[in-house]
C-alpha positions in Angstrom: 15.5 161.7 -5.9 18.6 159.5 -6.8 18.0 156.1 -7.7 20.6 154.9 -4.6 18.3 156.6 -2.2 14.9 155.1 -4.1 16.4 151.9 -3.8 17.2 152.3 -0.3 13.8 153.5 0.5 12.1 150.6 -1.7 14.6 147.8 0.1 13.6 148.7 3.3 9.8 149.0 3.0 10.5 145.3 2.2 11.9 143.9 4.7 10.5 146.0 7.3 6.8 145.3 5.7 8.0 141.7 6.0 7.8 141.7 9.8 4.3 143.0 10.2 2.3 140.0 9.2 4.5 138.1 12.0 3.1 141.3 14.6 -0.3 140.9 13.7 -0.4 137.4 14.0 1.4 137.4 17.5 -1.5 140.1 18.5 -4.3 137.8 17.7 -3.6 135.0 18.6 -1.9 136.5 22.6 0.8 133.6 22.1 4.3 134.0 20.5 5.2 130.1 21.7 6.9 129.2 18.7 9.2 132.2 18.1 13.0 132.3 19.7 13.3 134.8 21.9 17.2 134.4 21.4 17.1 135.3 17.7 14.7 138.5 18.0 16.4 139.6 20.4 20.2 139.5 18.7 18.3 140.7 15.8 17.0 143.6 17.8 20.8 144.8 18.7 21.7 143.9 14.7 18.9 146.4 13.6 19.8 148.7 16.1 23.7 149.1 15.1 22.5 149.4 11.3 19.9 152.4 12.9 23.2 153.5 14.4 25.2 153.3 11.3 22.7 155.4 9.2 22.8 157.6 11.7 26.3 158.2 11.7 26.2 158.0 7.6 23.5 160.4 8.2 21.0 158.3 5.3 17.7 158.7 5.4 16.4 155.8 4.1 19.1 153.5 6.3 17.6 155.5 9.7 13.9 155.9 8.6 13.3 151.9 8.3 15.6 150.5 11.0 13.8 152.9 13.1 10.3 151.3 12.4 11.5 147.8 11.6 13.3 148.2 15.3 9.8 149.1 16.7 8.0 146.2 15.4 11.0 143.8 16.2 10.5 145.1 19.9 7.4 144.8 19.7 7.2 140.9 18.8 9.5 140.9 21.7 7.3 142.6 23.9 4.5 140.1 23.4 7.0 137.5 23.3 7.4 138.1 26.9 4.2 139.3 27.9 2.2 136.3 26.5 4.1 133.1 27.2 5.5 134.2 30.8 
């Protein structure tokens, strides 16, 4: 494996790891008051145009962690909706 492509992979188990804490909180505690809903969800269409992009580079690593960091971004938005409606 190239050391582009194990960067790649090692740069996005970062920051997509770094949005799980944030998803487990939200879980527990049923309230997602003090997150914007306006910046998760721009940064939901920003993750999914670089999901797009890998695609169209065709790079694993690029497609592999948008994908899940796009899941749990939805996800805090999900509950963000759910919980304080």
């Amino acid at each position: 494996m190239s050391t582009t492509i194990m960067v790649g992979y090692f740069a996005g188990f970062l920051t997509t790891l770094s949005f799980l804490p944030q998803v487990v909180k939200t879980w527990k505690s049923k309230s997602a008051s003090d997150l914007s809903l306006g910046m998760f969800s721009v940064f939901s269409v920003g993750v999914l145009c670089w999901l797009s992009y890998g695609v169209l580079l065709q790079e694993p690593p690029i497609i592999f962690w948008n994908t899940i960091t796009l899941v749990l971004v939805l996800s805090i938005l999900v509950m963000k909706l759910r919980f304080d409606s």
